[in-house]
Phi, psi and omega in degrees: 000144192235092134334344169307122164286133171299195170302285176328276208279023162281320174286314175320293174335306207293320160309295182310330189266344190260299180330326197248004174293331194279346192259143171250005172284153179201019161235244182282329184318302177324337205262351157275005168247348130350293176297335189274327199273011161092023188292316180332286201296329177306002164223024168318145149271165188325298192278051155216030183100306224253151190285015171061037196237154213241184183314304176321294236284312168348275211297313172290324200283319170315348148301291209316294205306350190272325175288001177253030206055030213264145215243069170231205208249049155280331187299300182291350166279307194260299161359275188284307203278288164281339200281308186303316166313304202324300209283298161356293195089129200235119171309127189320339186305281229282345171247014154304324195276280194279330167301320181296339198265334178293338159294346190258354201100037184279140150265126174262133169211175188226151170249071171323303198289083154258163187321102192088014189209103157260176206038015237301147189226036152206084194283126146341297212287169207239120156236145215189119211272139154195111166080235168279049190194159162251117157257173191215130194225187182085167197252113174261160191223171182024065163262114161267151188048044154313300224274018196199356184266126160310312188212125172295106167267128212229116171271113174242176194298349195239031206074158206297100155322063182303115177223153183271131204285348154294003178295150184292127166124353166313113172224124169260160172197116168332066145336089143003123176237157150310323207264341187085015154303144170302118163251142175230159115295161165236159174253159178207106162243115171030074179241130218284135133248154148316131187313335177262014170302342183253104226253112191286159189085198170073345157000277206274005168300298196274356157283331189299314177291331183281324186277005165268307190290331156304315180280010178277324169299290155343320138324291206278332179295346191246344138355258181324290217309320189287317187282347173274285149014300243235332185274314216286304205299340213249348177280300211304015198317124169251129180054057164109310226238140162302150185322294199315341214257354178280097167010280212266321157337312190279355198269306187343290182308309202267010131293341121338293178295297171340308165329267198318308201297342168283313176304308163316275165329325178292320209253341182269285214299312175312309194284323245268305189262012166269339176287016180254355148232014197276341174279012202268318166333318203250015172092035171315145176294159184293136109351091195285160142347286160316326135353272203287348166277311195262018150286322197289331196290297174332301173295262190347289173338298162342272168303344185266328192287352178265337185292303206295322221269292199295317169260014164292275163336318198269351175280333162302331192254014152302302155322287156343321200258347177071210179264018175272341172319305197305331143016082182285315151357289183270129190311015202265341198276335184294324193284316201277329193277339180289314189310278186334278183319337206262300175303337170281342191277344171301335190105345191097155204294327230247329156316289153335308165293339170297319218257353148292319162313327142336304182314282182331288232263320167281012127297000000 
């Protein structure tokens, strides 16, 4: 197995870094202009514009945006949103509807979450077919950019639920974040889709992709954070001397570094073998069994080194950083509050080890 990024998703990367070289934005401000350079569109299919590109070229340009910290929907659009249709498989009405727009700058998301259950793998919520219509009821908690996503994917007991995010019956309610994304919860009464909106299956498809694309991010934010970190210690001078020439700083930095370079390895081997199955769809050879166990195992892996790994790390280099960190200004409070959300949508260190130790212990 070869971990190298190919062409495509070097190029892909190389747009995200000449963008952002040209932008000074690093928030929502960014996402029309995200949408205009054709980032969108990459993993789209041909006949709706986009270049048909899979889950890796995704993974890069979502590292890239995260090493600059950049706060916008993409993660919860392709991440959570399209990488899952794709793999799902969507009835041609319905991806007429939702691909062209997401190349113009439609926002996507998913409600992963239910109350006391993250990732939740037996969802409450409810659909219940009339007629042509679904309604779909139950409660979701940490859907980030509810309140701006054209359309929500909703995990029910009979499968993944495309609902339109104005639909009547919908009640959000604002949830506290680190980073200051909009996050809500929701209530859903009975709120009525079209039948073929409700796509059976698709469960461990969008977890398995929300947890690659998580740890992709998580990669490029311990990225950045280090190379910002690692500029500051070594700029930065005390009693004479820069920071870096001190013992215990270089002792500091460089378990900072060990981190990324494990997170790293954790998030290239998960995605690397979940694209490797994601063409099976597309009349691709099967998928062994053994396969798809030491993919989920490689993800399960993921997530606790990012629950556990990632915000330990961003505290040290908060520490590195003194009091200029505390800072809003300086750009170190965008990594540790993304780092803080991203683990909490994880569930958290000690959740993780549970559901690996799970993992372990029925092998």
């Amino acid at each position: 197995m070869d971990f190298t990024r190919d062409e495509s998703q070097d190029a892909v990367a190389e747009v995200v870094v000449s963008l952002l070289e040209r932008e000074s934005a690093r928030d929502i401000a960014l996402w029309p202009v995200i949408a205009d350079s054709g980032l969108l569109a990459v993993p789209l299919p041909e006949r709706f514009g986009g270049d048909e590109m899979g889950l890796l070229e995704v993974c890069a340009m979502l590292t890239e945006l995260a090493t600059d910290a950049v706060q916008t929907p993409a993660l919860s659009t392709l991440g959570f949103g399209v990488l899952p249709l794709l793999a799902i498989g969507v009835p041609d009405a319905l991806a007429e509807k939702v691909f062209p727009a997401v190349a113009t700058g439609a926002v996507l998301t998913a409600a992963l979450h239910e109350a006391g259950a993250p990732f939740t793998v037996k969802p409450e919520t409810t659909a219940v077919a009339d007629g042509a219509t679904v309604r779909i009821s139950g409660q979701k908690v940490a859907v980030p950019y509810a309140d701006t996503a054209r359309w929500i994917l909703v995990p029910t007991e009979a499968g993944i639920a495309v609902v339109d995010g104005d639909a009547p019956g919908i009640t959000r309610t604002a949830s506290p974040t680190s980073d200051g994304v909009p996050e809500f919860s929701l209530r859903l009464d009975a709120v009525q889709i079209p039948v073929e909106h409700l796509l059976p299956g698709g469960l461990t498809e969008l977890h398995r992709l929300a947890l690659a694309c998580l740890g992709s991010v998580a990669d490029g934010l311990l990225k950045g954070v280090l190379a910002l970190t690692a500029e500051h210690v070594r700029t930065r001078e005390q009693f004479g001397k820069p920071l870096a020439e001190f013992q215990a700083v270089a002792q500091q930095i460089a378990d900072v570094y060990v981190v990324s370079r494990t997170l790293h390895a954790a998030a290239a081997s998960a995605t690397w073998a979940l694209a490797q199955e994601l063409p099976v769809a597309n009349g691709g050879d099967a998928v062994s069994a053994a396969h798809r166990e030491r993919t989920d195992d490689d993800l399960d892996v993921l997530a606790y080194t990012v629950a556990s790994e990632l915000p330990a790390a961003l505290q040290k280099c908060h520490h590195l950083h003194g009091g200029i960190g505390v800072d809003v200004t300086h750009p170190l409070h965008r990594y540790y509050s993304q780092a803080k959300d991203i683990a909490r949508w994880l569930g958290g260190e000690s959740f993780r080890l549970d559901r690996l130790g799970a993992r372990c212990s029925s092998n």
